[in-house]
TORKOL-4160 file (C-alpha; in steps of 0.2 Angstrom, whole numbers, padded with zeros to 4 digits, m for minus):
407
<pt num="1" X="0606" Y="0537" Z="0591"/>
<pt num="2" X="0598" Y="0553" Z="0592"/>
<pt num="3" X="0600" Y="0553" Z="0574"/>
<pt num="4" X="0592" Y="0536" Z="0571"/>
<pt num="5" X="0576" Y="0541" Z="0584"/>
<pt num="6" X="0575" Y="0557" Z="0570"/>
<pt num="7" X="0575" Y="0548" Z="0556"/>
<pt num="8" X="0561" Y="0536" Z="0565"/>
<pt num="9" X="0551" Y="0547" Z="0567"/>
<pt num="10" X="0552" Y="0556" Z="0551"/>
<pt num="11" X="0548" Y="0542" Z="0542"/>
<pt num="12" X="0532" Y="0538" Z="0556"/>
<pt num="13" X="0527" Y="0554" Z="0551"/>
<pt num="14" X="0527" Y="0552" Z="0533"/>
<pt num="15" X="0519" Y="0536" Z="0534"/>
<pt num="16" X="0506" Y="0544" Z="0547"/>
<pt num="17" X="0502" Y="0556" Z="0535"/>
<pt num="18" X="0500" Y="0543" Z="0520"/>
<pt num="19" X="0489" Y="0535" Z="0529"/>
<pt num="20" X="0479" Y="0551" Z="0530"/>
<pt num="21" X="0479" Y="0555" Z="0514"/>
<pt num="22" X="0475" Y="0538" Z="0508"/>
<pt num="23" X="0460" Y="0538" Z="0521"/>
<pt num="24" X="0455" Y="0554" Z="0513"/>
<pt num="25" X="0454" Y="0549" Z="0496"/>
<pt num="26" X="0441" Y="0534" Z="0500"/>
<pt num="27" X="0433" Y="0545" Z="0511"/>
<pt num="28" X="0411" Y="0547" Z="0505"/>
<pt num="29" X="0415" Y="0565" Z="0501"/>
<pt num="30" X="0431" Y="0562" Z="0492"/>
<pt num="31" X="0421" Y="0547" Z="0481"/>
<pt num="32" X="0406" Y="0560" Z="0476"/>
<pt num="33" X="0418" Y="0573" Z="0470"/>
<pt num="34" X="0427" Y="0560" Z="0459"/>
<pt num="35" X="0411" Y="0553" Z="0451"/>
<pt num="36" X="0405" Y="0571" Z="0450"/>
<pt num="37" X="0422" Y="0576" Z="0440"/>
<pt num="38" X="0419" Y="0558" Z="0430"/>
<pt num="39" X="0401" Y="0562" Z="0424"/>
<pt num="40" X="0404" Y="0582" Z="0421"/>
<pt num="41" X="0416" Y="0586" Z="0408"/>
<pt num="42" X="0425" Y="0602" Z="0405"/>
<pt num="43" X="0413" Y="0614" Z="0397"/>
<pt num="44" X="0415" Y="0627" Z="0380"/>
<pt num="45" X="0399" Y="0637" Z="0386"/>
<pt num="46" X="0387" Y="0633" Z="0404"/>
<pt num="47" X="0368" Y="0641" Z="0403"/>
<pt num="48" X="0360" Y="0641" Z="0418"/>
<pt num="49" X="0342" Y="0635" Z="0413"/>
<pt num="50" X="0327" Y="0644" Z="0420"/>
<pt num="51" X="0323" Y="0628" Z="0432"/>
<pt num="52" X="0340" Y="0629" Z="0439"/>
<pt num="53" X="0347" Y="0615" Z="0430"/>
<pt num="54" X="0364" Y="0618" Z="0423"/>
<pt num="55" X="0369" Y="0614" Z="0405"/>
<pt num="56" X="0386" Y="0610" Z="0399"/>
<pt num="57" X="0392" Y="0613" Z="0380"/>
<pt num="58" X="0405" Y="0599" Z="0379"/>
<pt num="59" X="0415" Y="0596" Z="0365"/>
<pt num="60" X="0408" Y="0584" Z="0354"/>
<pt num="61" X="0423" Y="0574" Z="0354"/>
<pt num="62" X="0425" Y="0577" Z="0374"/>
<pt num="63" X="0407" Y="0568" Z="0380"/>
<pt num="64" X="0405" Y="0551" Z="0391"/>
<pt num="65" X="0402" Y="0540" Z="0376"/>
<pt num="66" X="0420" Y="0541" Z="0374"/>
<pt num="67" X="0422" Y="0533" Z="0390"/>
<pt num="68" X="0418" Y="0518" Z="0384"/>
<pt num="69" X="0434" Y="0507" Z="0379"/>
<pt num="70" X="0428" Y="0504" Z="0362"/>
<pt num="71" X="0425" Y="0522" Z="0358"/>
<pt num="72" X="0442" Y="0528" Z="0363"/>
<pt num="73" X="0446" Y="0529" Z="0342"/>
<pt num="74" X="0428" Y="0529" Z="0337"/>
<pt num="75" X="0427" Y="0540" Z="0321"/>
<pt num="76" X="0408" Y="0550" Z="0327"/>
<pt num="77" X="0397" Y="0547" Z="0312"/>
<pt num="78" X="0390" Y="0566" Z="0309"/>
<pt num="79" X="0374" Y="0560" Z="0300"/>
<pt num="80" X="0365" Y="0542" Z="0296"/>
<pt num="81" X="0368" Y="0535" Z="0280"/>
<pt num="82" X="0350" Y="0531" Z="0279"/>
<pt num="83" X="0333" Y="0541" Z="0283"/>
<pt num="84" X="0317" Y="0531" Z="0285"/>
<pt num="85" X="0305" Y="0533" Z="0272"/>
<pt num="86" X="0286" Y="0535" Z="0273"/>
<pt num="87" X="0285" Y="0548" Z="0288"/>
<pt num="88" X="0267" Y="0549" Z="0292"/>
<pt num="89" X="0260" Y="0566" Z="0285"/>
<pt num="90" X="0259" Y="0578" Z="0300"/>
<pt num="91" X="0250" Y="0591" Z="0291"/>
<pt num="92" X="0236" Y="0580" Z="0290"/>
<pt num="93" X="0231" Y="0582" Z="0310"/>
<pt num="94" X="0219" Y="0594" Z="0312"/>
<pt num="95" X="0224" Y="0615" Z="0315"/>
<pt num="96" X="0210" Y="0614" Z="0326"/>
<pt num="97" X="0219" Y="0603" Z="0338"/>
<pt num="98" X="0227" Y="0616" Z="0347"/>
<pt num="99" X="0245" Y="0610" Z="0347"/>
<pt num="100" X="0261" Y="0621" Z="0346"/>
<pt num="101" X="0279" Y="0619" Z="0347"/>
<pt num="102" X="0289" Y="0612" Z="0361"/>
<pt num="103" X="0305" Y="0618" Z="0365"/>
<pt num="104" X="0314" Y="0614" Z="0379"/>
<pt num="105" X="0316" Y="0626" Z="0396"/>
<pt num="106" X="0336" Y="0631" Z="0395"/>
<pt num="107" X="0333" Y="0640" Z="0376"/>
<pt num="108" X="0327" Y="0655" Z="0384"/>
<pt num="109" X="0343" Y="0657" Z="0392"/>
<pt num="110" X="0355" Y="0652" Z="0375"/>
<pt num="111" X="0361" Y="0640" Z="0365"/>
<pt num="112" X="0378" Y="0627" Z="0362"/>
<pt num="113" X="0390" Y="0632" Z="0348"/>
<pt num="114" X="0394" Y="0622" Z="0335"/>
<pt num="115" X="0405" Y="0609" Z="0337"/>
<pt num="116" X="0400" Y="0604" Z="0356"/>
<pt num="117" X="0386" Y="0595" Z="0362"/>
<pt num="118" X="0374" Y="0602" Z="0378"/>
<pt num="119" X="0373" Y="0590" Z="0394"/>
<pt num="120" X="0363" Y="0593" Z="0409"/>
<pt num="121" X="0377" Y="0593" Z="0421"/>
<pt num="122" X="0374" Y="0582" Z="0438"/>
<pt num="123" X="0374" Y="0590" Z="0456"/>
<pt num="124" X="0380" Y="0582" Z="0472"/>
<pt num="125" X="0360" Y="0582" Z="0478"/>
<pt num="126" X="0358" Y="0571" Z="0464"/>
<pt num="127" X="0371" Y="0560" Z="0468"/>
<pt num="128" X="0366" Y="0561" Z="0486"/>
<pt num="129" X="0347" Y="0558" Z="0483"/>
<pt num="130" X="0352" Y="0539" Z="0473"/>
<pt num="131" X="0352" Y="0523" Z="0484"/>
<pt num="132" X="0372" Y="0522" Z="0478"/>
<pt num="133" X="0382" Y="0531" Z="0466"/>
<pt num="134" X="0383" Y="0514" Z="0459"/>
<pt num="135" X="0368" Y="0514" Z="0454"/>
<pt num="136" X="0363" Y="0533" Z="0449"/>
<pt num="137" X="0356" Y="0535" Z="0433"/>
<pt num="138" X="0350" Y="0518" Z="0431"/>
<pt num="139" X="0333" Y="0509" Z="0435"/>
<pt num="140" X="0329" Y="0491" Z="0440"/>
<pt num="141" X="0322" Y="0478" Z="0426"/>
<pt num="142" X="0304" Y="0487" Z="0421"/>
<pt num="143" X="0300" Y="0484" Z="0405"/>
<pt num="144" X="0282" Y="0476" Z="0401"/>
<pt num="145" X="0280" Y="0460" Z="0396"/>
<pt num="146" X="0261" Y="0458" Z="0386"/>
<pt num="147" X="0265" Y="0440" Z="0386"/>
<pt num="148" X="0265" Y="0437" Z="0405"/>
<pt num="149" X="0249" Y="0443" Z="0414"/>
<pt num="150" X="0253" Y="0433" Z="0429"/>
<pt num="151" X="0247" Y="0442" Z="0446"/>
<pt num="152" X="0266" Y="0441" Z="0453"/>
<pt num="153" X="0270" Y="0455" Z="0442"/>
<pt num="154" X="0259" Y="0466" Z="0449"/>
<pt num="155" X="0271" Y="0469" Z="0465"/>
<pt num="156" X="0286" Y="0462" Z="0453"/>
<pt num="157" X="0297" Y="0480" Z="0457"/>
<pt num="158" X="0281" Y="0490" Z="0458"/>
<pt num="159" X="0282" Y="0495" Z="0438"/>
<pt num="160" X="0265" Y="0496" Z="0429"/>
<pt num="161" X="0260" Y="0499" Z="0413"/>
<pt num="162" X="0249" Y="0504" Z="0400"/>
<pt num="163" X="0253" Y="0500" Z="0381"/>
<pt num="164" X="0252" Y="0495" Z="0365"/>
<pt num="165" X="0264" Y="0485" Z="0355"/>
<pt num="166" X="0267" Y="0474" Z="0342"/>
<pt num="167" X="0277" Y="0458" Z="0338"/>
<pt num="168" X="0282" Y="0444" Z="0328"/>
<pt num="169" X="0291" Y="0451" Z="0315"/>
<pt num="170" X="0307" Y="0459" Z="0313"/>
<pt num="171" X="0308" Y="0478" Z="0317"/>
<pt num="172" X="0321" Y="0490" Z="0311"/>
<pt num="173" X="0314" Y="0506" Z="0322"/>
<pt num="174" X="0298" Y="0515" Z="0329"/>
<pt num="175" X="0290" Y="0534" Z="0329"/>
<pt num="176" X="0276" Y="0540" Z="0338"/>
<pt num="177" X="0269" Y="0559" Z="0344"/>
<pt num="178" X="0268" Y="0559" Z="0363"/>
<pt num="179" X="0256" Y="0570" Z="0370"/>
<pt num="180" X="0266" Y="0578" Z="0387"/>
<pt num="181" X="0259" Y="0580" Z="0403"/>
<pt num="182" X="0266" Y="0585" Z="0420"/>
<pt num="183" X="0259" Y="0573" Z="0430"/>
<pt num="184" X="0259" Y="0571" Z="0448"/>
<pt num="185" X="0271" Y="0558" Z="0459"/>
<pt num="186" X="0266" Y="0554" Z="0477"/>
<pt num="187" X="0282" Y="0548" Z="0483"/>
<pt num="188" X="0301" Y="0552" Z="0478"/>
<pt num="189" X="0305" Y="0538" Z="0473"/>
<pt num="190" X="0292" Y="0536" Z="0462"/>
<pt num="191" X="0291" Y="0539" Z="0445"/>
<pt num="192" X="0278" Y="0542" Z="0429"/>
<pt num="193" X="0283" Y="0542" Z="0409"/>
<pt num="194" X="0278" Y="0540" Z="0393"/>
<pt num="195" X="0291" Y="0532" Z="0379"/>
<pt num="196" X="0294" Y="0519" Z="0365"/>
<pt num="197" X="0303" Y="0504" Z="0370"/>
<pt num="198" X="0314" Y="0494" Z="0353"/>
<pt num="199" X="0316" Y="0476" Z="0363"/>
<pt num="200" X="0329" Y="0461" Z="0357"/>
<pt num="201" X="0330" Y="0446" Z="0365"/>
<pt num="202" X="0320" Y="0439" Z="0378"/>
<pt num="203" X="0313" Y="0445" Z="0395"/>
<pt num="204" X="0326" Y="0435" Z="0405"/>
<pt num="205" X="0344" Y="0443" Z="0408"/>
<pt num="206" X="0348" Y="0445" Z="0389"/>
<pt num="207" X="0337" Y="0460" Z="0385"/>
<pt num="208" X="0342" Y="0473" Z="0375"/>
<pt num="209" X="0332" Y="0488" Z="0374"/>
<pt num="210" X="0332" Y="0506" Z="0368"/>
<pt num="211" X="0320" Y="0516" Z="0375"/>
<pt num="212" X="0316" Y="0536" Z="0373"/>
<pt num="213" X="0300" Y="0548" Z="0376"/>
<pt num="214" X="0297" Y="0559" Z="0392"/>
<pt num="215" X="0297" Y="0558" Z="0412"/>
<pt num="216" X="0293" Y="0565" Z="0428"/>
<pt num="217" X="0309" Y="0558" Z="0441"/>
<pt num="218" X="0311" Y="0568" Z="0456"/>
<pt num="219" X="0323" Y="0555" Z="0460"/>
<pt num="220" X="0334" Y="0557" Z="0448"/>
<pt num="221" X="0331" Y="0576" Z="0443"/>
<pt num="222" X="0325" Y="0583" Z="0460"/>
<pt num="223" X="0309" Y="0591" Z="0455"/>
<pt num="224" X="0293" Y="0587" Z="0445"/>
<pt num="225" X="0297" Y="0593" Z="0429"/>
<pt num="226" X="0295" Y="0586" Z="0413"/>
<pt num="227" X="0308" Y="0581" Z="0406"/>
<pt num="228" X="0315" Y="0574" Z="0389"/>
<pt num="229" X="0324" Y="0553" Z="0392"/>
<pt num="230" X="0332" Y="0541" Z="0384"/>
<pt num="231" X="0338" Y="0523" Z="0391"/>
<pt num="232" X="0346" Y="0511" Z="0385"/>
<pt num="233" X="0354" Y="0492" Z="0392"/>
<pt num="234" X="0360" Y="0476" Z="0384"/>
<pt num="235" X="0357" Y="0464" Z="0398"/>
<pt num="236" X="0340" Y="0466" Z="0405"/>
<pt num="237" X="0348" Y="0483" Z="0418"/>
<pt num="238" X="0359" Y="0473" Z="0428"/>
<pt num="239" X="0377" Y="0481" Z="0423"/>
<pt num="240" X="0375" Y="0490" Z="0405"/>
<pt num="241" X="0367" Y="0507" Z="0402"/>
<pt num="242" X="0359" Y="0524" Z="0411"/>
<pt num="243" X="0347" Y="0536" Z="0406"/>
<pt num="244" X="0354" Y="0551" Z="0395"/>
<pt num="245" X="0371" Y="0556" Z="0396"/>
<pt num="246" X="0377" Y="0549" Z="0413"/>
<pt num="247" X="0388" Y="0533" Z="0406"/>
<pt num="248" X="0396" Y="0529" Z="0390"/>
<pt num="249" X="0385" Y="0523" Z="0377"/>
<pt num="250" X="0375" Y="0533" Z="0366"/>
<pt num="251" X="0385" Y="0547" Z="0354"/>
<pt num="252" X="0375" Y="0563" Z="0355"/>
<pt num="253" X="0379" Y="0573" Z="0338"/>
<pt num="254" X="0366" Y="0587" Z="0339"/>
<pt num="255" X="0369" Y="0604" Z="0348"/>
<pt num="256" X="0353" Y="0610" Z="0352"/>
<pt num="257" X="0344" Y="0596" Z="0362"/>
<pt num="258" X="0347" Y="0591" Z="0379"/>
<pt num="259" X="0344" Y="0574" Z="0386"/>
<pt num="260" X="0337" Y="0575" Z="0401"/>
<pt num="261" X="0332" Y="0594" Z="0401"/>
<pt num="262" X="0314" Y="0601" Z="0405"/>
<pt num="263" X="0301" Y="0601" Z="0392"/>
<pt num="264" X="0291" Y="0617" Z="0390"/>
<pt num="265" X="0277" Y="0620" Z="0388"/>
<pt num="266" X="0267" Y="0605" Z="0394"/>
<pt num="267" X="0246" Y="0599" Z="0392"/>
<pt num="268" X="0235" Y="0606" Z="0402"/>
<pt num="269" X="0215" Y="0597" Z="0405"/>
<pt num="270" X="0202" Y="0605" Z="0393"/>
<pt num="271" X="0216" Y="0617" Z="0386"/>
<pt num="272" X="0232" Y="0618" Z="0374"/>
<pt num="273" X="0238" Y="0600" Z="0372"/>
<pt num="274" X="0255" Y="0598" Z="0366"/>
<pt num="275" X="0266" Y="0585" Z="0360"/>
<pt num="276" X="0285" Y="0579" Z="0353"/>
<pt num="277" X="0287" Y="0566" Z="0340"/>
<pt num="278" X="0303" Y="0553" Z="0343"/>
<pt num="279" X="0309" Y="0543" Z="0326"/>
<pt num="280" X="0323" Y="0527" Z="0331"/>
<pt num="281" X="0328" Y="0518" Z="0318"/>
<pt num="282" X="0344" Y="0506" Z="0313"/>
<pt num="283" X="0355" Y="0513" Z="0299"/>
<pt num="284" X="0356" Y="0499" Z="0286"/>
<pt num="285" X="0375" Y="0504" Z="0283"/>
<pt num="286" X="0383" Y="0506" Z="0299"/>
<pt num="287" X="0371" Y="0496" Z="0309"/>
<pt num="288" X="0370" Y="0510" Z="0322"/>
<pt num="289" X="0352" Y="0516" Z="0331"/>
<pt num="290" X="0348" Y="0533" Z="0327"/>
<pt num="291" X="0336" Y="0546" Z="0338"/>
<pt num="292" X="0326" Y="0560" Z="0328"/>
<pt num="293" X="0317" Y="0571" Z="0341"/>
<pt num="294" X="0306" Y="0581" Z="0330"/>
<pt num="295" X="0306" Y="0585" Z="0311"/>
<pt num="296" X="0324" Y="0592" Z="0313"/>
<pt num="297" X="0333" Y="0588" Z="0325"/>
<pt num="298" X="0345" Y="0569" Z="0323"/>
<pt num="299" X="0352" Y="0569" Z="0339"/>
<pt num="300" X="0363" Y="0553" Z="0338"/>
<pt num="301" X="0364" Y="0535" Z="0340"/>
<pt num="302" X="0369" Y="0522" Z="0350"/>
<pt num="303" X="0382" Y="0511" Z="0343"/>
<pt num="304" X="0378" Y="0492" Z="0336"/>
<pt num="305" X="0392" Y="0486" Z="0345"/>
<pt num="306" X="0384" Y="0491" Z="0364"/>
<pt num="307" X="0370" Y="0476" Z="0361"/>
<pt num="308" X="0367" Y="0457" Z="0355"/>
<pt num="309" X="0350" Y="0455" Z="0348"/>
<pt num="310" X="0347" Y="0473" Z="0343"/>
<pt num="311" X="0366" Y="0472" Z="0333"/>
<pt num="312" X="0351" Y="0463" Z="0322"/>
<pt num="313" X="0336" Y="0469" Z="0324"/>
<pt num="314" X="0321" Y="0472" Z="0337"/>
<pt num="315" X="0308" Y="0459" Z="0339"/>
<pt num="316" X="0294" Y="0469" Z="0349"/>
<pt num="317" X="0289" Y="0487" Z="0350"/>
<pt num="318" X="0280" Y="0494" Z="0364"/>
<pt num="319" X="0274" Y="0511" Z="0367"/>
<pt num="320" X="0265" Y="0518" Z="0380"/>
<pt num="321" X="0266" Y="0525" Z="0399"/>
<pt num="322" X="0274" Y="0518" Z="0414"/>
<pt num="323" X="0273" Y="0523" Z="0432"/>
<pt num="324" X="0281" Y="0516" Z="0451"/>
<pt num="325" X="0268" Y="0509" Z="0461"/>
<pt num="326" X="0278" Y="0508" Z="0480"/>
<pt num="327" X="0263" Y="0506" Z="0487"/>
<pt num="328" X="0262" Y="0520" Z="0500"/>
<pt num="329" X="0257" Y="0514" Z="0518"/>
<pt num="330" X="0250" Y="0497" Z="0509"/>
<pt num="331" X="0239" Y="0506" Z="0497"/>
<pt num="332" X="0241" Y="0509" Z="0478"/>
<pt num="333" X="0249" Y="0525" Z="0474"/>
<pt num="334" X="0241" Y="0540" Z="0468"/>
<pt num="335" X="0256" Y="0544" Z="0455"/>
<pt num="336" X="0247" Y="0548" Z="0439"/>
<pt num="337" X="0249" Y="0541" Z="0422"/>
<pt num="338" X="0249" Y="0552" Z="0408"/>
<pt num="339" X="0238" Y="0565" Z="0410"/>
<pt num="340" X="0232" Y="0558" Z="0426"/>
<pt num="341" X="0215" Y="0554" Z="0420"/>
<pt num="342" X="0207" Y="0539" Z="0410"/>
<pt num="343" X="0208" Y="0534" Z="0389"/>
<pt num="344" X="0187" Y="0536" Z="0387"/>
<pt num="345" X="0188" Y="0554" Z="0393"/>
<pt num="346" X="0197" Y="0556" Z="0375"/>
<pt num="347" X="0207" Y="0572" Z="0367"/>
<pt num="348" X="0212" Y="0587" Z="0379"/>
<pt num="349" X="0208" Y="0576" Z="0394"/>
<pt num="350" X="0219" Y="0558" Z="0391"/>
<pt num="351" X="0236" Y="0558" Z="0385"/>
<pt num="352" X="0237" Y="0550" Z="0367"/>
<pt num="353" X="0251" Y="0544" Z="0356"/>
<pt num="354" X="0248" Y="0547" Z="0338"/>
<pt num="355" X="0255" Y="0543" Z="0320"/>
<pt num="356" X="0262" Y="0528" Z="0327"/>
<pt num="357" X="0274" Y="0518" Z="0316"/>
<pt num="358" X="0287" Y="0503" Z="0312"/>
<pt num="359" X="0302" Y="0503" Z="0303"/>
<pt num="360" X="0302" Y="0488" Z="0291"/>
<pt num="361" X="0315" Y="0477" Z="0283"/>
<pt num="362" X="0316" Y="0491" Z="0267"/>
<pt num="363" X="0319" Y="0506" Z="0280"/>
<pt num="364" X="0301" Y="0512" Z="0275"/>
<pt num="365" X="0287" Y="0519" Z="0291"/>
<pt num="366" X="0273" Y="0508" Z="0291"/>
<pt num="367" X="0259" Y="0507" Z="0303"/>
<pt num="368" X="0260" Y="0493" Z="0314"/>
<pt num="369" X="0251" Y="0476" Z="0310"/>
<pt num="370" X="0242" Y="0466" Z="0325"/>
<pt num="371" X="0243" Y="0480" Z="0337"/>
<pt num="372" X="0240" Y="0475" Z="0355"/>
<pt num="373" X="0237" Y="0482" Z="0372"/>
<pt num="374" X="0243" Y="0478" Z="0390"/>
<pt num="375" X="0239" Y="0484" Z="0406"/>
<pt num="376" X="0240" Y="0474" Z="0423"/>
<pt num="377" X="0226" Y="0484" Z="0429"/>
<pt num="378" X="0215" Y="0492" Z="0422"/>
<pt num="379" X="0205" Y="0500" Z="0435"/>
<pt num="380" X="0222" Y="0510" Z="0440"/>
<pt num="381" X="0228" Y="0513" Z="0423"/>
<pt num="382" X="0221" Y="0510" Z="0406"/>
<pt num="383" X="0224" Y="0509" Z="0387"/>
<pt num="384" X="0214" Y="0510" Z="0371"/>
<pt num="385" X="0217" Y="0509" Z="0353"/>
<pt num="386" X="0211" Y="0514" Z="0338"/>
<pt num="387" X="0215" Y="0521" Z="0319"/>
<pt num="388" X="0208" Y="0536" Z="0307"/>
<pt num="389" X="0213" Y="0548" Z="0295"/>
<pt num="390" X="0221" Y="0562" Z="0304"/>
<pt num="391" X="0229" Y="0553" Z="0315"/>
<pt num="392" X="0235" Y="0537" Z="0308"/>
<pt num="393" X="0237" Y="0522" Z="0321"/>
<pt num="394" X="0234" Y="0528" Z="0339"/>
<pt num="395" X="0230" Y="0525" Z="0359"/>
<pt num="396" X="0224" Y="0534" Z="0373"/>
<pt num="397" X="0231" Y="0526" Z="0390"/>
<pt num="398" X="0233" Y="0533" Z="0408"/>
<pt num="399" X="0224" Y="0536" Z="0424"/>
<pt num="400" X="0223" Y="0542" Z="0441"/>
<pt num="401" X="0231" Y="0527" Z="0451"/>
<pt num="402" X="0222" Y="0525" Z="0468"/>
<pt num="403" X="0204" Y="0527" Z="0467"/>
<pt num="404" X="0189" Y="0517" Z="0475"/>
<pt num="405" X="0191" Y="0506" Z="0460"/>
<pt num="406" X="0210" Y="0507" Z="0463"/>
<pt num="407" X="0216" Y="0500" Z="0478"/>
């Protein structure tokens, strides 16, 4: 008997304990470390950037795109098959502009090896700062629609605009030089940037899109710096694609640019301005969309497979900034655009994109035909157009949000 009643309570024990354990592993705590270990992959090399983000050199073969069940044997295309041709001539832009170089922040500190790719690597306070870790690294449907002017969308997310785009045909990439700025956010979860969007399909659930230029998050990065971004989805944001590196998807190839990482320097009014160019195109061959920051960096591309419409083609380009409006205490925000100050006050003052292009049918640059612009409001944020010599096609877009004119 005695015998028996030890046994008993052995096995109560064991179970007890199980019960524990199992508690413990869906535990808050226990779930964050997991995601944590899933998003940050063993490291070659770390550099700890002088804005205290943390850079990982992953193996090239070792990064989250290969998360993604269809990568598991994917063969990583080193280099495009296919470069655009008819890049706009930047030597034409005038010395006197005052532009220089960017670089990004972590460089002064070192750089990835060959072989591997570097990776901003995601903290528990970012995890911790998301409404769920479900939904970190991802944003809401915000892409502009020029065809809808409806007032609805004003308070539709709180997203607002300012851009120009074109339509109508079929597009096989896009280029443009962004002047960067380091504007101000009001609210956390708020959030300003400037990019090029490449859209398939409708504006309904289908939406594919690939989007890249720069942002200030402090939701998703903790701070206000400027930062290099790239997004992508194939169903409008609702269960596909992230920003950067944090879900299977796009195949970095280049080991000396870091999605996500700060850019430096950045704009400042009346003084140096400076600026990055971003090239996406499709590679006629593979069928895959490729990002060029710069003249020399090909960073990588995001498979054909990962969309619908765009495993064809893109039927509108936009360009242009983008802001959260949450409308602090019932008010409009006071997040800025761009540079934080209107398109009329013109070079130094307002951010610009310049040397702005479309890939065509033959893989050749050409500047866009039928250019638009779109704005819900244009006493909060504005956008103008125009075209010459040294600068090709080009806007000026931004503002200050809330003003007197700006409620």
């Amino acid at each position: 008997m005695d015998t028996a009643r030890g046994v008993a309570c052995l096995l109560v024990a064991v179970i007890c304990l199980s019960c524990a354990a199992a508690a413990a592993a869906r535990s808050p705590t226990a779930r964050l470390h997991r995601h944590l270990k899933r998003l940050n992959k063993p490291a070659v090399k770390s550099i700890e950037s002088p804005d205290g983000d943390m850079i990982d050199c992953v193996h090239i073969s070792h990064q989250p795109a290969f998360d993604h069940p269809y990568l598991k044997n994917h063969t990583i295309q080193m280099r495009p098959n296919y470069h655009p041709e008819g890049l706009y001539d930047e030597s034409k832009t005038s010395s006197s502009s005052g532009e220089r170089p960017m670089v990004q922040l972590w460089h002064q500190n070192g750089m990835c090896p060959e072989g591997t790719v570097p990776i901003r690597r995601t903290k528990k306070d970012d995890l911790l700062r998301a409404s769920s870790m479900r939904r970190y690294g991802r944003k809401r449907h915000t892409t502009a629609n020029p065809m809808s002017v409806s007032p609805t969308m004003l308070n539709e997310g709180g997203h607002q605009h300012a851009i120009a785009y074109v339509q109508g045909d079929k597009y096989y990439g896009a280029k443009a030089t962004i002047n960067v700025w380091e504007p101000k956010i009001e609210q956390p979860n708020e959030f300003s940037l400037s990019q090029l969007w490449i859209l398939g399909g409708s504006f309904g659930e289908d939406l594919n899109s690939i989007e890249a230029g720069w942002q200030v998050s402090p939701d998703l990065y903790g701070d206000n710096n400027t930062r290099l971004f790239t997004y992508w989805t194939s169903d409008a944001y609702q269960a596909t694609g992230c920003y950067n590196m944090l879900c299977s998807g796009f195949i970095q190839v280049n080991n000396q640019i870091a999605m996500g990482a700060s850019i430096f320097p950045t704009s400042s009014y009346f003084g140096s301005q400076y600026d990055i160019s971003i090239l996406i195109w499709k590679d006629p061959k593979e069928g895959n969309w490729w990002m060029q920051f710069g003249k020399d960096y090909v960073l990588g591309y995001w498979p054909s497979f990962l969309f619908s419409y765009l495993a064809d083609s893109a039927s509108m380009i936009e360009w242009g900034g983008e802001v959260v409006n949450s409308q602090p205490d019932g008010v409009h925000t006071s997040t800025q655009m761009g540079s934080g100050h209107f398109p009329e006050e013109g070079f130094s003052k307002a951010s610009y994109f310049k040397n702005i292009q479309v890939v065509d049918s033959t893989n050749n640059l050409k500047a866009p035909k039928g250019l638009g612009t779109f704005t819900e409001q244009s006493n909060c944020y504005d956008v103008q157009n125009g075209n010459n010599g040294d600068w090709g096609t080009y806007f000026y877009y931004g503002g200050p949000g809330r003003s007197s004119n700006c409620q």
